[in-house]
C-alpha positions in Angstrom: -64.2 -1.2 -7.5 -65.4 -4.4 -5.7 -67.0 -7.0 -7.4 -69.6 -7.5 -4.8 -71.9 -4.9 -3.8 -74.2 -4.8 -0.9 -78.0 -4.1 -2.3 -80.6 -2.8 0.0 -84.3 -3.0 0.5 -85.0 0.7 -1.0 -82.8 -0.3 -4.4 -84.7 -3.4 -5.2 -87.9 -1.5 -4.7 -91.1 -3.6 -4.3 -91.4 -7.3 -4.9 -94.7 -8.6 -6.5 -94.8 -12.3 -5.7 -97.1 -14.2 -8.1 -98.6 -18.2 -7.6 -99.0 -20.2 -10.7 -101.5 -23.0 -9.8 -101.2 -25.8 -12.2 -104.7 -26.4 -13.8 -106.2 -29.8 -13.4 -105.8 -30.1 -17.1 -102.3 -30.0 -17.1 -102.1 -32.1 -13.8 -104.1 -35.1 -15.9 -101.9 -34.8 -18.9 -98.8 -35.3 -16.4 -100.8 -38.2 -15.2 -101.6 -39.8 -18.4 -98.1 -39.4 -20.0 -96.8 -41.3 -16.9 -99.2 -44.3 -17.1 -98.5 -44.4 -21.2 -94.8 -44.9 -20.2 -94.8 -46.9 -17.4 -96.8 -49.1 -19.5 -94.4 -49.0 -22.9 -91.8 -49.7 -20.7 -93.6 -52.0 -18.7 -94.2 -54.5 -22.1 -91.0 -54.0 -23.7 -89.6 -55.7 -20.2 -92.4 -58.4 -20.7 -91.8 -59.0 -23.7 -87.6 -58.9 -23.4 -87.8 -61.5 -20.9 -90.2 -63.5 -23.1 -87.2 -63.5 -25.7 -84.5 -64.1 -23.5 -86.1 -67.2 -21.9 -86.6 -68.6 -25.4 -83.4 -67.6 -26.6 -82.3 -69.8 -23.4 -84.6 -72.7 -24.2 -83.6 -73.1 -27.7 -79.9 -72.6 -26.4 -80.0 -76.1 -24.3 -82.3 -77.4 -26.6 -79.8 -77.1 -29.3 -77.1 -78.6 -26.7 -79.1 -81.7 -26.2 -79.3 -82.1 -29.5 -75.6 -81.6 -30.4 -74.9 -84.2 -27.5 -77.2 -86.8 -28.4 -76.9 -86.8 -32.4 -74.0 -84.5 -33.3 -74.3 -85.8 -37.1 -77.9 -84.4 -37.3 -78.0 -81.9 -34.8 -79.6 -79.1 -36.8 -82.5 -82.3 -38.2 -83.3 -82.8 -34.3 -83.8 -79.1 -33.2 -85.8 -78.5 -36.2 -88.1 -81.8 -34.9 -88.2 -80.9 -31.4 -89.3 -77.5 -32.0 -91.9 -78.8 -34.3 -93.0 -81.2 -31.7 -93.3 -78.3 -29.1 -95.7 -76.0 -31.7 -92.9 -73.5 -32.3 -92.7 -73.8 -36.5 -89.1 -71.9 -36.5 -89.0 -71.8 -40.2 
Protein backbone atom coordinates (compact mmCIF):
# COMPACT_ATOMS: atom_id res chain seq x y z
CA UNK A 1 0.00 0.00 0.00
CA UNK A 2 1.38 3.59 -0.62
CA UNK A 3 1.98 5.82 2.00
CA UNK A 4 0.43 8.72 0.33
CA UNK A 5 -3.08 8.75 -0.78
CA UNK A 6 -4.72 11.17 -2.91
CA UNK A 7 -8.04 12.67 -0.98
CA UNK A 8 -10.76 14.23 -2.87
CA UNK A 9 -13.35 16.93 -2.41
CA UNK A 10 -16.39 14.32 -1.79
CA UNK A 11 -14.16 12.46 1.20
CA UNK A 12 -13.37 15.57 3.14
CA UNK A 13 -16.97 16.45 2.97
CA UNK A 14 -17.95 20.09 3.84
CA UNK A 15 -15.59 22.57 5.44
CA UNK A 16 -17.08 25.03 8.03
CA UNK A 17 -14.60 27.89 8.22
CA UNK A 18 -15.04 29.89 11.53
CA UNK A 19 -13.40 33.70 12.41
CA UNK A 20 -12.32 34.27 15.93
CA UNK A 21 -12.21 38.09 16.45
CA UNK A 22 -10.09 39.01 19.35
CA UNK A 23 -12.23 41.09 21.73
CA UNK A 24 -10.96 44.49 22.59
CA UNK A 25 -10.51 43.18 26.05
CA UNK A 26 -8.07 40.82 25.25
CA UNK A 27 -6.43 43.33 22.62
CA UNK A 28 -5.85 45.97 25.83
CA UNK A 29 -4.46 43.23 28.04
CA UNK A 30 -1.87 42.48 25.10
CA UNK A 31 -1.33 46.08 25.21
CA UNK A 32 -0.81 46.63 28.76
CA UNK A 33 1.49 43.56 29.43
CA UNK A 34 3.71 45.05 26.65
CA UNK A 35 4.04 48.61 28.22
CA UNK A 36 4.58 46.82 31.89
CA UNK A 37 7.56 45.09 30.18
CA UNK A 38 8.98 47.46 28.15
CA UNK A 39 9.10 49.50 31.07
CA UNK A 40 10.68 46.66 33.69
CA UNK A 41 13.08 46.29 31.26
CA UNK A 42 13.35 49.70 30.37
CA UNK A 43 14.63 50.61 34.37
CA UNK A 44 16.57 47.67 34.95
CA UNK A 45 18.86 49.10 31.81
CA UNK A 46 18.65 52.62 33.55
CA UNK A 47 19.43 51.53 36.39
CA UNK A 48 22.46 48.92 35.10
CA UNK A 49 24.08 51.74 33.48
CA UNK A 50 23.72 53.78 36.66
CA UNK A 51 25.81 50.97 38.39
CA UNK A 52 28.25 50.43 35.85
CA UNK A 53 29.24 54.13 35.52
CA UNK A 54 29.74 54.14 39.28
CA UNK A 55 31.39 51.02 39.38
CA UNK A 56 33.78 52.85 36.72
CA UNK A 57 34.05 56.12 38.72
CA UNK A 58 35.05 54.53 41.90
CA UNK A 59 37.40 52.28 39.69
CA UNK A 60 39.73 55.44 38.60
CA UNK A 61 38.92 56.97 41.62
CA UNK A 62 40.54 54.21 43.52
CA UNK A 63 43.52 54.45 40.80
CA UNK A 64 44.21 58.02 41.68
CA UNK A 65 44.33 57.21 44.84
CA UNK A 66 46.64 54.20 44.77
CA UNK A 67 49.01 56.52 42.48
CA UNK A 68 49.03 59.48 44.52
CA UNK A 69 49.24 57.88 48.21
CA UNK A 70 49.79 54.14 47.79
CA UNK A 71 50.45 53.95 51.81
CA UNK A 72 46.89 55.20 52.44
CA UNK A 73 45.09 54.39 49.49
CA UNK A 74 42.00 52.83 51.02
CA UNK A 75 42.03 56.42 53.82
CA UNK A 76 41.86 58.65 50.54
CA UNK A 77 39.01 56.80 48.66
CA UNK A 78 37.07 56.67 51.75
CA UNK A 79 37.67 60.86 51.95
CA UNK A 80 37.04 61.54 48.40
CA UNK A 81 33.86 59.67 48.33
CA UNK A 82 32.86 61.49 51.46
CA UNK A 83 33.69 64.69 49.93
CA UNK A 84 31.51 63.84 46.77
CA UNK A 85 28.24 62.92 49.16
CA UNK A 86 28.51 59.20 48.51
CA UNK A 87 28.87 57.82 52.46
CA UNK A 88 30.18 54.17 51.05
CA UNK A 89 30.16 52.80 54.55
Amino acid sequence: MPSVRLVTEEEVGPTIVTSASASSMTVWNYIGTSALLLAMIGTWLVWFSAFLQRSFQEDGIRAACQRAMPDQAERCFDAVMIQRGEARR
